[in-house]
C-alpha positions as CSV (number, residue, x, y, z in Angstrom):
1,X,44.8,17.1,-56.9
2,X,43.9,20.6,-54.9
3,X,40.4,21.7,-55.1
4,X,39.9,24.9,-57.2
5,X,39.2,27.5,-55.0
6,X,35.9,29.1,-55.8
7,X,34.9,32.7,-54.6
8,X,31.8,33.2,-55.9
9,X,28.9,31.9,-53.8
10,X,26.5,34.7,-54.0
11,X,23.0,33.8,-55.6
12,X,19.8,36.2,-56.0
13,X,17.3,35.6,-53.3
14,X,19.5,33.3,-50.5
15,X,19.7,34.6,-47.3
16,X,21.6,33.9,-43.7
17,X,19.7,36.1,-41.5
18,X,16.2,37.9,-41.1
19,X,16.4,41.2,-40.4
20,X,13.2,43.2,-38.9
21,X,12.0,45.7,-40.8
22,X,12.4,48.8,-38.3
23,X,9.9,50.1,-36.2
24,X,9.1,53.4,-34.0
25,X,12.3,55.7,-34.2
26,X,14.3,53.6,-36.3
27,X,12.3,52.8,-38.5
28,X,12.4,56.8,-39.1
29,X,15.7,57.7,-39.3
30,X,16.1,57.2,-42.9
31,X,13.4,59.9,-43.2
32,X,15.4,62.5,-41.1
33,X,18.6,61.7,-43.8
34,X,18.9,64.4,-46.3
35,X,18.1,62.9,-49.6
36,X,21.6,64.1,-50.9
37,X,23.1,61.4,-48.4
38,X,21.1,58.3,-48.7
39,X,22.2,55.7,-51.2
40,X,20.6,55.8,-54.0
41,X,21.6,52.0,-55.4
42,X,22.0,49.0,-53.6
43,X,25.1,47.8,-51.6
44,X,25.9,44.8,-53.6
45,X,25.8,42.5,-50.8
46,X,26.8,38.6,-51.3
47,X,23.3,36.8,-51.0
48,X,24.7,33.4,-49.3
49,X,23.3,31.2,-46.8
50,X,25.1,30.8,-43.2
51,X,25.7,27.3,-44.7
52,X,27.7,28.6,-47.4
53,X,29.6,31.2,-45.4
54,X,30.8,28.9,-43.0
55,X,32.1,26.2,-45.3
56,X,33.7,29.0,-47.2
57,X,35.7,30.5,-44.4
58,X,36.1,26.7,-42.8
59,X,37.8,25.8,-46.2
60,X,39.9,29.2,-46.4
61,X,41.1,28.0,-42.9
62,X,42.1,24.7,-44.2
63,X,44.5,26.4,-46.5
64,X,46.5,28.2,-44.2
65,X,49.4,26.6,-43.3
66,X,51.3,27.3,-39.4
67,X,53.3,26.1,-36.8
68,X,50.0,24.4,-35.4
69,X,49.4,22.3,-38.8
70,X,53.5,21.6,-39.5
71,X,57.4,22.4,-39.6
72,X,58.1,26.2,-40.3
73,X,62.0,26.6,-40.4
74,X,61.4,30.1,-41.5
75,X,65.5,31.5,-40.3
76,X,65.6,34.4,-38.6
77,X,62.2,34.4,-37.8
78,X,61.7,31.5,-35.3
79,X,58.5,30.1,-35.6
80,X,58.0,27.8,-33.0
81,X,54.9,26.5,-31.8
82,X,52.9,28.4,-29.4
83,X,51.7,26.6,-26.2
84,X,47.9,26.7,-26.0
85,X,48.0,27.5,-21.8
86,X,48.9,30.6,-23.0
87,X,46.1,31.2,-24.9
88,X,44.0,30.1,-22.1
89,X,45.8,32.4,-20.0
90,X,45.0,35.6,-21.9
91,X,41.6,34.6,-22.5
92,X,40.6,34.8,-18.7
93,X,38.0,37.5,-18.1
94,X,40.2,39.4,-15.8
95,X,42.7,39.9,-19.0
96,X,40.1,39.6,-21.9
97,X,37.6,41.9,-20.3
98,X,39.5,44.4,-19.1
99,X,39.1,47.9,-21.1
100,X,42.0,50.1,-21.5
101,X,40.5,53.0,-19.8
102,X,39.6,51.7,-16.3
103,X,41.6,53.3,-13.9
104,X,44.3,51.1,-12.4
105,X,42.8,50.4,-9.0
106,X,40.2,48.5,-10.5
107,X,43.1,46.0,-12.5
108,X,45.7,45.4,-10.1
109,X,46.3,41.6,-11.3
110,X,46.4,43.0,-14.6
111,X,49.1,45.5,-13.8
112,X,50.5,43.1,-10.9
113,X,51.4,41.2,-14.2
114,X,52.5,43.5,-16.0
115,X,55.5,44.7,-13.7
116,X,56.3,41.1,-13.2
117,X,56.9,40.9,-16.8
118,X,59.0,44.0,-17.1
119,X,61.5,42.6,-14.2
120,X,61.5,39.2,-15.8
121,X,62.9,40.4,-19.0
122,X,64.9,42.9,-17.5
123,X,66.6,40.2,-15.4
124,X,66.8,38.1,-18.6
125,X,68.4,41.0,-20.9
126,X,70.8,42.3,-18.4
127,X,69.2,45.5,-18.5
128,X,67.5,48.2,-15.5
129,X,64.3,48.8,-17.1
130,X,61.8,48.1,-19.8
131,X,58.8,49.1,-21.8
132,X,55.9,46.7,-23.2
133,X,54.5,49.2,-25.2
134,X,56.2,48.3,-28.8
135,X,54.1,46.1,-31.0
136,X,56.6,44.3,-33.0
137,X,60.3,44.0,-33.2
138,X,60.7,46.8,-35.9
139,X,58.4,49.0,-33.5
140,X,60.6,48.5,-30.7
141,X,63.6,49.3,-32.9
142,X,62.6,52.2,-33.6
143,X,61.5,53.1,-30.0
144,X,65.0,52.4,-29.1
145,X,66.9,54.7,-31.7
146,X,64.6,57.2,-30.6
147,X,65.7,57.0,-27.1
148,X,68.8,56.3,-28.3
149,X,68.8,60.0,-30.0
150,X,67.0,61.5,-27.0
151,X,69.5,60.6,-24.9
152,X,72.6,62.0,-27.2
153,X,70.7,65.1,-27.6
154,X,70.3,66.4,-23.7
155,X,73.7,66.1,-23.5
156,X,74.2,68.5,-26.5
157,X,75.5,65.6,-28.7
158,X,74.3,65.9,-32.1
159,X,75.7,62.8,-34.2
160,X,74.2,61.4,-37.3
161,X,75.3,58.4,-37.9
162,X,73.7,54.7,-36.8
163,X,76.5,51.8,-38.4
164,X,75.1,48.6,-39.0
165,X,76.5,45.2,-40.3
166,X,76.1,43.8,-43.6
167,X,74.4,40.7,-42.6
168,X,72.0,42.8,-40.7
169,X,67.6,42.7,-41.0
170,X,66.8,45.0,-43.4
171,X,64.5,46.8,-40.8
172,X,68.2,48.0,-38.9
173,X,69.0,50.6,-41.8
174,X,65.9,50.8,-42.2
175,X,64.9,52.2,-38.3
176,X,67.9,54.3,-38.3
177,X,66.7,56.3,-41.3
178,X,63.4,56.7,-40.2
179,X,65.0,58.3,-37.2
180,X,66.5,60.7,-39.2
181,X,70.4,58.8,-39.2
182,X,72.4,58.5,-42.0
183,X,73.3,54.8,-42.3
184,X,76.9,53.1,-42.6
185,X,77.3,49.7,-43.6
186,X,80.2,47.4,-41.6
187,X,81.5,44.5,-43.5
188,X,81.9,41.0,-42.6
189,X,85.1,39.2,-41.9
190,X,86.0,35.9,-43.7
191,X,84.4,34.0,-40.6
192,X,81.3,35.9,-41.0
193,X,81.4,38.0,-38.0
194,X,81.9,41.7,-37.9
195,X,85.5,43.3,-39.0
196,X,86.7,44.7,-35.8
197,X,89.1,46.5,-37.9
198,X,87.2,48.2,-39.9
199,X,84.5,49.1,-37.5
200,X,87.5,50.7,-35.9
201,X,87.8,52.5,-39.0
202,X,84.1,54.1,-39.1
203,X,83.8,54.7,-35.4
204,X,84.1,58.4,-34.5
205,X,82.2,61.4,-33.5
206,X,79.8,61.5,-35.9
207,X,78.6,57.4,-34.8
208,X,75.7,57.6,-32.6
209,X,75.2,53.9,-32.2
210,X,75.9,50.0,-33.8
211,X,73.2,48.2,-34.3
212,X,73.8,44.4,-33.5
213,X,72.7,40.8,-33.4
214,X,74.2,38.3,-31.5
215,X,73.8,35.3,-32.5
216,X,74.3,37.3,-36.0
217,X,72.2,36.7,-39.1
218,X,74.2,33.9,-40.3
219,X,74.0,32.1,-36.6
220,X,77.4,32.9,-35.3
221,X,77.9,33.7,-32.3
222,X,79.6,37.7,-32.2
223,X,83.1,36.5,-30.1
224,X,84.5,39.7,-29.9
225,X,81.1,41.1,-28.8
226,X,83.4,42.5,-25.7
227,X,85.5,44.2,-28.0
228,X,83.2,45.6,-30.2
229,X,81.3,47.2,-27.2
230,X,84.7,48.8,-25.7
231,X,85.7,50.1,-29.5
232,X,81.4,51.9,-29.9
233,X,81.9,53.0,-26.3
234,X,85.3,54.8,-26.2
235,X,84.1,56.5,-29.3
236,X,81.0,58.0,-27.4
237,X,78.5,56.0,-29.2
238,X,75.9,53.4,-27.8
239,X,75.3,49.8,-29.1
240,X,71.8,48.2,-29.7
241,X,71.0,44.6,-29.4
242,X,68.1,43.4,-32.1
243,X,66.7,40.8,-30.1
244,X,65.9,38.3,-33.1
245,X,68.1,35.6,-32.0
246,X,67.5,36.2,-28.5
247,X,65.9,32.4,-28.9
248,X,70.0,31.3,-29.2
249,X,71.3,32.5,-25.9
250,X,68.4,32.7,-23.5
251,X,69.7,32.1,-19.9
252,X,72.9,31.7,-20.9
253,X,74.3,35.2,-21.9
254,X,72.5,38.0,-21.4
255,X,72.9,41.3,-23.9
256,X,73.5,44.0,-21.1
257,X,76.6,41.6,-20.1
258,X,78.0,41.8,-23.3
259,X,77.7,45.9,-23.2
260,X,74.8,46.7,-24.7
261,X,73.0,49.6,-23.7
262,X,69.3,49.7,-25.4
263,X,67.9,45.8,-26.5
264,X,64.4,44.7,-28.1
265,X,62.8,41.6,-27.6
266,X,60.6,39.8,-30.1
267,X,58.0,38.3,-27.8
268,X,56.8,36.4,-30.8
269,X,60.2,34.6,-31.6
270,X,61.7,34.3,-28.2
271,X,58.9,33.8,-25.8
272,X,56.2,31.8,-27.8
273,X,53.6,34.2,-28.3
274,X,51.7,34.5,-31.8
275,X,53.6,36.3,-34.8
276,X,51.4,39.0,-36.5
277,X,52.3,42.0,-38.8
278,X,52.7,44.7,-37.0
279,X,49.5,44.5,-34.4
280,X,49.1,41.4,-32.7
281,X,53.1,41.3,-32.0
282,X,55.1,42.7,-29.4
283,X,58.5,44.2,-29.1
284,X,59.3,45.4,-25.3
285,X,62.5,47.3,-25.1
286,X,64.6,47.2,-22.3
287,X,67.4,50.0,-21.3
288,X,70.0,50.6,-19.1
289,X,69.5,52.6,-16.2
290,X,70.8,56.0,-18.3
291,X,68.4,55.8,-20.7
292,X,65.1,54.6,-18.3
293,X,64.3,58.3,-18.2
294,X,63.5,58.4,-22.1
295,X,61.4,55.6,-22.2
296,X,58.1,55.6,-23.6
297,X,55.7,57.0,-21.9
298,X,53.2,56.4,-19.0
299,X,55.4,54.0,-16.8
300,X,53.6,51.6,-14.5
301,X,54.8,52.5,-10.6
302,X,54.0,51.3,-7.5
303,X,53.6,48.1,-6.1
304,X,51.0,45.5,-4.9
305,X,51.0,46.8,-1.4
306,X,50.4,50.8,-1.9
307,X,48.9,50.6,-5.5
308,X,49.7,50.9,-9.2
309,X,49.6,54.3,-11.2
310,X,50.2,55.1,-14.4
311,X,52.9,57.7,-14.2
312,X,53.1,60.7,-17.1
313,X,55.6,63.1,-15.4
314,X,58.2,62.3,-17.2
315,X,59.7,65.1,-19.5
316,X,62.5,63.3,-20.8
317,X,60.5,60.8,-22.7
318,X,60.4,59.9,-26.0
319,X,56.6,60.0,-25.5
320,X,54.0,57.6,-25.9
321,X,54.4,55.0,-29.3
322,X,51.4,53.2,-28.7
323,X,48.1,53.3,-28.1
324,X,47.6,52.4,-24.2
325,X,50.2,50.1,-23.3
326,X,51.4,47.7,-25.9
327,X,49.1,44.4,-27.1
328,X,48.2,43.4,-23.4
329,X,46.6,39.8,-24.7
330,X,50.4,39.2,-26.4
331,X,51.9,40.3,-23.1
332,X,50.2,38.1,-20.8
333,X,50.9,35.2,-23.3
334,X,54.7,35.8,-22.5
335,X,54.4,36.1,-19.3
336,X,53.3,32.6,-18.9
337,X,55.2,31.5,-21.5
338,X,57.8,32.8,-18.9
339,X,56.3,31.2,-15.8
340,X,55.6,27.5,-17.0
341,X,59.5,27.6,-18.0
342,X,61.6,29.3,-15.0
343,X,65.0,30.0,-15.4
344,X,66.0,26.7,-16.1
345,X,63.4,25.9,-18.5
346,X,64.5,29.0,-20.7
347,X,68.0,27.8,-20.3
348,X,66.4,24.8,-22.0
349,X,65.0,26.4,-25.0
350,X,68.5,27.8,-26.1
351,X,70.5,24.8,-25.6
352,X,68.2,22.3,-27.1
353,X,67.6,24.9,-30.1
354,X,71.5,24.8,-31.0
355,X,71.5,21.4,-30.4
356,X,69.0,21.1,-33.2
357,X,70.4,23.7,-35.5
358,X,73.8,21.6,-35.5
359,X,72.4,18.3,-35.6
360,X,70.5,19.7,-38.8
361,X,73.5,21.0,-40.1
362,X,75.9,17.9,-39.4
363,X,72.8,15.8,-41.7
364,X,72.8,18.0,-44.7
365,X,76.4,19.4,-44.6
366,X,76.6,16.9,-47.1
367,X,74.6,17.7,-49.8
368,X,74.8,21.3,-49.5
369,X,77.3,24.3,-48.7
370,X,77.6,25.9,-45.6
371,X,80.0,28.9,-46.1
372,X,80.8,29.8,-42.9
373,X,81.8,25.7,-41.0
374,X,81.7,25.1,-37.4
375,X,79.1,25.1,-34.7
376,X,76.5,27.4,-35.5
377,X,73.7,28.9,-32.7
378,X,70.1,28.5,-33.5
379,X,70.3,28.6,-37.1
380,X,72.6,28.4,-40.2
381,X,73.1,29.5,-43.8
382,X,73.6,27.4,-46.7
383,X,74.6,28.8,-50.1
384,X,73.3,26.9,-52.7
385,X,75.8,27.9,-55.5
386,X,76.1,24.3,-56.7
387,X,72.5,23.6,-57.0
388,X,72.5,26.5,-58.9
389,X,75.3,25.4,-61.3
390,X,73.5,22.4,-62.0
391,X,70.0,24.0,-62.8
392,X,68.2,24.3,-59.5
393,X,68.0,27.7,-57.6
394,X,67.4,28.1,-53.9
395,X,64.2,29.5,-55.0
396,X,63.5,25.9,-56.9
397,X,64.8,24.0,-54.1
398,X,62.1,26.1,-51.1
399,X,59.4,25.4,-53.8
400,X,59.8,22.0,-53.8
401,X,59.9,21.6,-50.0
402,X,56.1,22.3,-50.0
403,X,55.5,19.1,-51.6
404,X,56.9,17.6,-48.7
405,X,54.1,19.6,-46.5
406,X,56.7,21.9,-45.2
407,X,57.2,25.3,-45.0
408,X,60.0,26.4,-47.2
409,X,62.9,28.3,-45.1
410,X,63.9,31.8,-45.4
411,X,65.9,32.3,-49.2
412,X,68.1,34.7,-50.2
413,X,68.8,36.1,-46.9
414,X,71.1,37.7,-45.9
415,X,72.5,39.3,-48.4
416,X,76.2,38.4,-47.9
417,X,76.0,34.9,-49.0
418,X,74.8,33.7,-52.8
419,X,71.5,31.6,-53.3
420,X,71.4,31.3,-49.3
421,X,69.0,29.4,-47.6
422,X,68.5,30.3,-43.9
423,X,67.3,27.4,-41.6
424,X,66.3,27.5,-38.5
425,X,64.2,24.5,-36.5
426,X,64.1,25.7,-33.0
427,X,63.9,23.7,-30.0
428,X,60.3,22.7,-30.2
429,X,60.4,20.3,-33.0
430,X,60.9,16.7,-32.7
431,X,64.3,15.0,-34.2
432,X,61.8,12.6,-36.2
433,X,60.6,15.8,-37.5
434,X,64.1,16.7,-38.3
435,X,65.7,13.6,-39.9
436,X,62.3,14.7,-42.4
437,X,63.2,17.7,-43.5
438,X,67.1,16.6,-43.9
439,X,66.1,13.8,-45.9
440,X,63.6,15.8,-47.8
441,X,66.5,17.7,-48.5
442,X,68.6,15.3,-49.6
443,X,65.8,14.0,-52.0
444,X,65.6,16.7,-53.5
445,X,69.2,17.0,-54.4
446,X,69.0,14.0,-55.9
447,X,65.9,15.4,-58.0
448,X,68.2,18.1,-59.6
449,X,70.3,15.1,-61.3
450,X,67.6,13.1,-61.9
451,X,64.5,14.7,-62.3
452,X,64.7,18.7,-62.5
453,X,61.3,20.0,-64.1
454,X,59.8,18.1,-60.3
455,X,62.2,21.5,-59.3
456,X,61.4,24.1,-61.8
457,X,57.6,23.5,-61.9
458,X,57.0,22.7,-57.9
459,X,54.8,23.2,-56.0
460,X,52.1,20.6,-57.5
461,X,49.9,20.0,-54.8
462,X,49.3,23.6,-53.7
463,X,45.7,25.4,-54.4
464,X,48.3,28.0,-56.3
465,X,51.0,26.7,-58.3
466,X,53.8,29.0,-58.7
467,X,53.5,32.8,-58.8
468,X,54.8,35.1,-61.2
469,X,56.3,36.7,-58.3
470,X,57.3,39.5,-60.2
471,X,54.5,40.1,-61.6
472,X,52.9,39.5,-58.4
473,X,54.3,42.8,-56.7
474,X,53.7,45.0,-58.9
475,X,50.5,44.2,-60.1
476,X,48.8,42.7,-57.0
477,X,45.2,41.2,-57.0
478,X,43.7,43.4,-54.0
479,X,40.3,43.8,-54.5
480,X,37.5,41.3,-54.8
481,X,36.7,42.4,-58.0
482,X,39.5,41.8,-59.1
483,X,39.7,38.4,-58.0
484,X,36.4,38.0,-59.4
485,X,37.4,39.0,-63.0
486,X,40.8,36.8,-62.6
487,X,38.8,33.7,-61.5
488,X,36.1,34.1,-64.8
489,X,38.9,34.5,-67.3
490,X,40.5,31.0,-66.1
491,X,36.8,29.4,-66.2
């Protein structure tokens, strides 16, 4: 049985640290504050011991679930584990240290690093030029429609349309209205890969780009990627690569060879860095040699021999997106995520990822649907329609996976296929790891038939039993007090 989790520590009177009363000019600067702006009541301050705050945070930590402490087949996200050389990397003092405003001759590792980094993915997009500064893949999205739009409008080309499939990540529609596009959904064929036809039918002057994935959402490969790029081309538009799946087709294919002309790369998917909403991310963009003069702003030129500069002259930008340039400690993580593999070792990663997301497939393709069959890429979709007719949602089925001391996969994404399950187990896990989660699978189909409350009521070992997710998001506990008030009323 989970220990209850308890908040409240505080006692009158305990205390962590000593703090010296202030003396000489400090100890008067609370007489030179108008008497308007000094608090009048006290802070409210927990009174806890160091002992107490360290086994409370310690035991937080132990809650927290990762790929460092188990399996996390989250699809689409790939969440594979993160070699700790990397951390070491980015923690040397000429990385760690560094502050953003020293001027560049006193950092030329640093930026010798950095341009090392921008040719390396440039070589392994396809593409003529990139930009670190994006801090996550939604970021760099959005830094490429921008540049996308940039680029349409100095040649007196205003369209307003961005098309995007129907198995798409919610944050393609989403980028393209933010970047003031109207948005046009393109369906699916029956083999789960984009209608040709009728994106023939949507394309026309008014289509400023397509935004793709390939590997799609549901892990197919996009075979008439060629095609798809001629029909957005001839029509005047430009096609983007969401680099989500990049993880499927690394050294194999690259994006610019398939046509497209702007691409984003999740650093924390593909290249093993740590994920992290928003901030501790990264999503470089990469261009072809068109669009390099709308990039974000500075660009690092130069070289080793005559210097690095950061260059601002550039008045076709889209302008600076970030602070500085981009989440340096993430960057230098890739970087030798990049170097300890070499071209062969990425080449690696993709094939032995497929190989994993089919093997996966072939043990549970038994037990439940996969509504597009055939090889898959990295991941795969299974619609769990007949669970669901017997009494157990996809929902019930990710639940009870955490009994198991695994991460449930992604559910109900995408939206094209009922009760779907997306499962992805990248290259980095171990097939005894695998055979687990297929036969935890397969127990658990079992469970619907034979035991189905196990379903309904998981998870039972969890510090929090099952949310009333509903509830949940649109009444959120935010605030310590009320936390506070939640955890009295159960005591």
């Amino acid at each position: 049985m989970a220990v209850p989790l308890i908040f409240e520590r505080s006692h009158p009177g305990r205390r962590g640290v000593a703090v010296p009363t202030p003396t000489g000019i400090a100890g008067q600067l609370a007489d030179w504050v108008p008497a308007e702006f000094r608090r009048q009541s006290d802070l409210g301050l927990p009174e806890v011991t160091e002992e107490d705050v360290v086994r409370h945070y310690t035991y937080l930590s132990h809650l927290n679930y990762g790929v460092d402490t188990g399996f996390y087949p989250l699809g689409s996200c790939t969440m594979k584990y993160n070699p700790k050389v990397n951390d070491w990397a980015a923690g040397l003092p000429g990385f760690a240290d560094v502050h953003p405003d020293q001027p560049p001759s006193t950092i030329p590792g640093l930026l010798f690093l950095l341009a090392e980094l921008e040719r390396a993915l440039a070589e392994v997009t396809g593409m003529d030029a990139v930009s670190l500064q994006p801090a996550a893949g939604a970021h760099g999205e959005l830094t490429g429609i921008l540049m996308i739009r940039a680029y349409l409008a100095a040649q007196g080309d205003q369209r307003t349309t961005v098309l995007v499939p129907d198995s798409a990540h919610g944050t393609n529609p989403a980028t393209a209205a933010m970047a003031g596009y109207q948005v046009r959904e393109i369906p699916s064929n029956r083999r789960g890969r984009v209608d040709l036809a009728a994106l023939r039918q949507h394309m026309d002057g008014s289509v400023a780009a397509l935004m793709l994935t390939n590997p799609n959402t549901l892990g197919l490969f996009e075979d008439e990627v060629l095609e798809i790029a001629e029909t957005v081309h001839r029509a005047g538009g430009l096609l983007y690569y969401d680099g989500a799946n990049a993880n499927a087709i690394l050294g194999r294919v690259r994006p610019g060879d398939m046509g497209f002309d702007v691409v984003h790369l999740n650093l924390h998917k593909t290249f093993a860095t740590p994920h992290g909403g928003g901030g501790p991310g990264a999503g470089p963009v990469a261009v072809k040699k068109a669009l390099e003069p709308f990039l974000p702003l500075p660009r690092l030129v130069g070289n080793a021999e005559t210097g690095w500069q950061w260059d601002y002259d550039r008045p076709q930008s889209i302008g600076r997106v970030r602070s500085y340039y981009g989440n340096i400690g993430v960057l230098v993580r890739a970087y030798a995520y990049l170097r300890s593999q070499g071209a062969e070792g990425l080449k690696q990663v993709a094939e032995t990822a497929v190989l994993h997301a089919n093997y996966l497939l072939s043990q549970v393709g038994q037990d439940y649907h996969s509504p597009f069959p055939g090889p898959v890429k990295h991941e795969f979709v299974l619609s769990l329609t007949e669970q669901k007719r017997r009494g157990a949602r996809a929902l019930d089925v990710a639940k009870r996976l955490i009994d198991f001391g695994m991460y449930p996969p992604t559910v109900y994404f995408p939206l094209v296929v009922e009760e779907a399950l997306m499962v992805e187990p990248t290259e980095t896990e171990s097939r005894e790891m695998i055979d687990r989660f297929a036969d935890a699978l397969k127990q658990i189909n079992r469970e619907i038939d034979e035991n189905p409350a196990l379903l309904h009521e998981a998870p039972h070992d969890t510090i929090v039993s099952r949310l009333d997710e509903a509830r949940a998001a649109r009444h959120p506990l935010l605030g310590w007090p009320q936390l506070k008030a939640e955890e009295e009323s159960r005591s």
